[in-house]
C-alpha positions in Angstrom: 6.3 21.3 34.2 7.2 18.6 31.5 6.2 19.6 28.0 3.8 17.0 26.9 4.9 15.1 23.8 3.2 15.4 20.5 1.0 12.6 19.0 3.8 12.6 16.2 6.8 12.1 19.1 4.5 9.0 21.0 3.6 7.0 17.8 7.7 7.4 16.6 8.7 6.2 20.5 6.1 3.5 20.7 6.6 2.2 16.9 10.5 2.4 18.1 9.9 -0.1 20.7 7.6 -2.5 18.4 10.7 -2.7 16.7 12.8 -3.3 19.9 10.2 -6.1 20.7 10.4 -7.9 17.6 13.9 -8.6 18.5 15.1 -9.2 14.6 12.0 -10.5 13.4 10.5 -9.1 9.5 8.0 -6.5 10.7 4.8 -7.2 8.2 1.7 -4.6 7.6 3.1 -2.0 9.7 1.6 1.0 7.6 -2.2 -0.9 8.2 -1.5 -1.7 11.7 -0.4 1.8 12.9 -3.4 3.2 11.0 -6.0 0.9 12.5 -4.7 1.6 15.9 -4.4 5.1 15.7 -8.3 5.7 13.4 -10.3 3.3 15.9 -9.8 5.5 18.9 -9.8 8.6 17.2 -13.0 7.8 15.2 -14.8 7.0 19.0 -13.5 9.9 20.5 -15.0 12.3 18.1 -18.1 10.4 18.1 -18.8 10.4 21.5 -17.9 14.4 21.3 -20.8 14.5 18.7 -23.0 12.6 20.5 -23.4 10.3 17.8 -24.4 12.9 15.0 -22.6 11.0 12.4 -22.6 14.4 9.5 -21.3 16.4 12.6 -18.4 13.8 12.8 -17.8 13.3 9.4 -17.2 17.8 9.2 -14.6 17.6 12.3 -12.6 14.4 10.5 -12.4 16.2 7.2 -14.6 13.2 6.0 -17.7 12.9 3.3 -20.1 11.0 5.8 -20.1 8.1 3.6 -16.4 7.9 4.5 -16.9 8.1 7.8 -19.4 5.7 7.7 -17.5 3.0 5.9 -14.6 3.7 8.9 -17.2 3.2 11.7 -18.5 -0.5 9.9 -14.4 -1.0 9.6 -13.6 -0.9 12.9 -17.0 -2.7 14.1 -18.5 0.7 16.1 -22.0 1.6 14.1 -24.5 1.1 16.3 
């Protein structure tokens, strides 16, 4: 069975081909862009594991719910 790659080894191969896509073109914000994709679906995934319960989410992130809170509004997912 194939080893499955790392989070670390998918982000480097699919940042690779961003590259690659840009065919020569400046790359801007690349630092913002690769957190905002990688933080939105992160930050639902753990929310949905804690049923909502912001505090819970907030202890599994490593966050101060504030934090959290201030991420959710970010990325447009407080309900």
């Amino acid at each position: 069975m194939p080893k499955t790659p790392s989070i670390s080894e998918c982000m480097e191969r699919h940042l690779a081909q961003y590259f690659r896509d840009l065919e020569g073109q400046d790359a801007v914000n690349v630092y913002h862009m690769v957190l905002m994709q990688v933080e939105k679906p992160m930050l639902i995934y753990v929310m949905e594991r804690c049923e909502g319960n912001q505090s819970k989410a907030a202890e599994i992130l490593g966050l101060n719910r504030n934090t959290l809170r201030k991420k959710l509004i970010q990325h447009d997912l407080l309900i």
